[in-house]
Residue, then its C-alpha position, 0 to 999 in steps of 0.5 A: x474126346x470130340x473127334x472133329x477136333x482131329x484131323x481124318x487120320x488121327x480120328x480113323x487112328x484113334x477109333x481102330x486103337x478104341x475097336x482094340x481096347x475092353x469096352x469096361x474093366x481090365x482084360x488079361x492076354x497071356x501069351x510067350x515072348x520067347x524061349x531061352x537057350x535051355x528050353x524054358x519058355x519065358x511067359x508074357x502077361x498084357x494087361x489093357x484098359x478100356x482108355x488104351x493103357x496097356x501094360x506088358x509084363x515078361x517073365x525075364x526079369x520080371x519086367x516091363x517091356x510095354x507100356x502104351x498109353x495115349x497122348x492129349x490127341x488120342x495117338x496110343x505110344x509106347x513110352x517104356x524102352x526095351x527090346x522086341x525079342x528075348x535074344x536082345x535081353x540075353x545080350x544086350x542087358x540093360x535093366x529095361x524094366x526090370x525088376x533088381x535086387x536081391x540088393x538094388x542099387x549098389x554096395x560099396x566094396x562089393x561086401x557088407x556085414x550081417x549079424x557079425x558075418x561077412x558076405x562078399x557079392x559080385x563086383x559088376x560096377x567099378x570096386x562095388x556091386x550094382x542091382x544084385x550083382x552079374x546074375x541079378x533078379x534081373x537075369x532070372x525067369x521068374x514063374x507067373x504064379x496068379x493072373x486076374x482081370x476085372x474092374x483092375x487086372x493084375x500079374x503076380x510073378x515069383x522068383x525064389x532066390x536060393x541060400x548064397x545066390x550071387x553071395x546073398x544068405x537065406x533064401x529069399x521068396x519074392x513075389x511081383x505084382x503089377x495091377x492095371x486099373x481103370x483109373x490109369x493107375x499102375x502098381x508094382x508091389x514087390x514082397x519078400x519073405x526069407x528063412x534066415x537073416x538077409x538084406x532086401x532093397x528091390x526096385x523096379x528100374x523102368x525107363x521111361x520115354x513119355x513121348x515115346x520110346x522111338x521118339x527122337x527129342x530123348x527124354x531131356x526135355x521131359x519136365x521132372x519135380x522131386x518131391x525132396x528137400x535134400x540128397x545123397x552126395x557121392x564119391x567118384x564111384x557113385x556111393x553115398x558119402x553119407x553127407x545129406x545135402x540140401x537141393x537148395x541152390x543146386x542143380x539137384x533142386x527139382x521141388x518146382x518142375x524143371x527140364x531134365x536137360x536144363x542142367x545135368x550137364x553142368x560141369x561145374x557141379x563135381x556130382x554132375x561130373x561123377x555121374x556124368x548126370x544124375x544118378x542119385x538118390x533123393x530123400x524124400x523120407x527117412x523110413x519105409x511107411x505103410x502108406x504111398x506118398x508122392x514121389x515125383x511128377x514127370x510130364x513130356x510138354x509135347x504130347x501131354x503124357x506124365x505120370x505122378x509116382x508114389x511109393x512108401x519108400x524113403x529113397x528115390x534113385x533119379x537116374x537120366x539114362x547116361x550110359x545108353x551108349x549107343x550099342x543097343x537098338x529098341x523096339x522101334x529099331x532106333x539106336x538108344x543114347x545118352x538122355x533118351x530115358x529117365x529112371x525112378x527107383x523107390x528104394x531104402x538108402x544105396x550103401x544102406x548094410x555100410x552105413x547104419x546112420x541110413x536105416x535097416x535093409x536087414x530082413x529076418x524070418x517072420x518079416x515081410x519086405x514089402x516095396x510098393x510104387x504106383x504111377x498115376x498116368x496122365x496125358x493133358x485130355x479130359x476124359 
């Protein structure tokens, strides 16, 4: 970065954000980021790196409630959408970062088979249950069980979801990691292991503002590429109709990058129509692999920030933030609306415990689920 190209304030910016940031390897600030109503104090972990990436991780959820990186002039922003204080996450709850299961996505009906015994779960979206139902891992503290700085930091929280949580069987141990590397990568690795047959499919679900979560353009005219051949067309209550459709021709063909807004609302398209939007998942494979293989790319043109995102998941969950209403207000005090984020969720198949043509979601004792995804960030300026 050559500082004369800056003007006087962006410079003086830039070098007080520098004198904040490690001189080499990956630091790790503990700290509290609230206190909930039966006492419990809810952790908060922020991971920096030496270019200005900084990543901050709350118990609540498990979530990402900052995460700040520099655009191609140097100017730090935070581009993850959340609240300032616990209270906002009490009451207003709207997935910010956080980390949804035991099923994400959603369960037609709000119930499904396993080894010959139905299970009925919480109904929170229309007939079916969505992101694990009304108490959801996202509505949980989860303990910070290990923190480690160096060449990369990380962050390991756990939640163990006990036999019949929100109607799931067995008990669940999960664990989160989120590592922060030196070469601008982020990871969410989330494992589980359980004592007796159950389901798992979690996912992170980030809302992502690259131009900063404040900004007022919205993420509409962030450019997206999916790095998938065909979708999952559903009914009018969002779940698969187990049509896989190719993207050729459609407004869900986003193989070579397109502007979010460039589409979504084309009311021509009955897919559009029912999820006022995008809020489907794409297929870029059709198992789970033991390696990451790209998912999807999204750049905001005006500041040069971006991401590539890959992930050893089958699915991806491309949701253009359609129902952020209005009611809740973020950390730079600006009212959230419709298509002022965009969602990424590598994930198995919606629906997958109904509809076997999708795979597996079972998960039995001596397994262990395992869903990673890493964002190689990127802002347009060599370094």
């Amino acid at each position: 970065m050559k500082l004369g190209k800056l003007t006087k304030l962006t410079a003086a910016a830039t070098l007080t954000a520098m004198a904040s940031m490690p001189a080499a390897g990956v630091e790790v600030a503990r700290s509290v980021f609230g206190t909930l109503p039966d006492g419990r104090a809810v952790p908060s972990v922020t991971l920096t790196n030496r270019h200005g990436v900084a990543v901050t991780v709350i118990g609540w959820g498990a979530a990402i409630q900052s995460l700040v990186m520099p655009d191609r002039n140097g100017h730090r922003a935070d581009v993850a959408l959340g609240y300032a204080a616990l209270k906002d996450y009490l009451g207003h709850p709207q997935y910010f970062g956080a980390t949804v299961g035991r099923f994400a996505n959603r369960i037609a009906g709000a119930r499904f088979t396993l080894d010959g015994n139905a299970y009925q779960v919480p109904v929170n979206d229309g007939p079916n249950s969505l992101h694990g139902g009304t108490a959801g891992f996202d509505k949980q503290l989860w303990t910070v069980v290990d923190t480690a700085g160096g060449a990369s930091g990380h962050v390991t929280l756990r939640h163990v979801s006990v036999d019949g949580e929100q109607g799931y069987p067995g008990t669940l141990t999960v664990d989160a990691t989120y590592t922060l590397g030196e070469d601008d990568r982020l990871t969410i690795e989330y494992r589980a292991t359980t004592d007796r047959p159950t389901i798992v499919n979690v996912t992170n679900h980030s809302y992502w503002n690259l131009g900063g979560e404040g900004s007022t353009p919205g993420a509409m005219g962030h450019l997206v590429t999916i790095a998938a051949d065909s979708y999952l067309p559903t009914n009018a209550t969002a779940i698969p109709t187990g049509e896989v459709r190719p993207v050729a021709g459609t407004a869900f063909d986003f193989r070579t990058p397109h502007a979010v807004g460039e589409r979504v609302r084309d009311a021509t398209d009955q897919q559009l129509v029912f999820g006022r939007g995008y809020d489907h998942n794409w297929i870029v494979g059709r198992t789970v692999t033991a390696d990451e293989h790209l998912m999807a790319r999204a750049v905001d043109p005006a500041s040069g920030r971006g991401f590539e995102l890959w992930s050893n998941q089958p699915g991806l969950q491309f949701y253009s933030g359609n129902f952020l209403d209005g009611t809740s207000a973020g950390k730079a005090k600006r009212i959230y609306r419709g298509g002022d984020a965009i969602v990424f969720e590598p994930q198995i198949f919606p629906d997958t415990p109904n509809q076997p043509a999708f795979g597996l979601a079972r998960l039995a004792p001596g397994e262990v689920y395992r869903n990673v995804m890493t964002y190689r960030l990127s802002w347009g300026a060599a370094r």
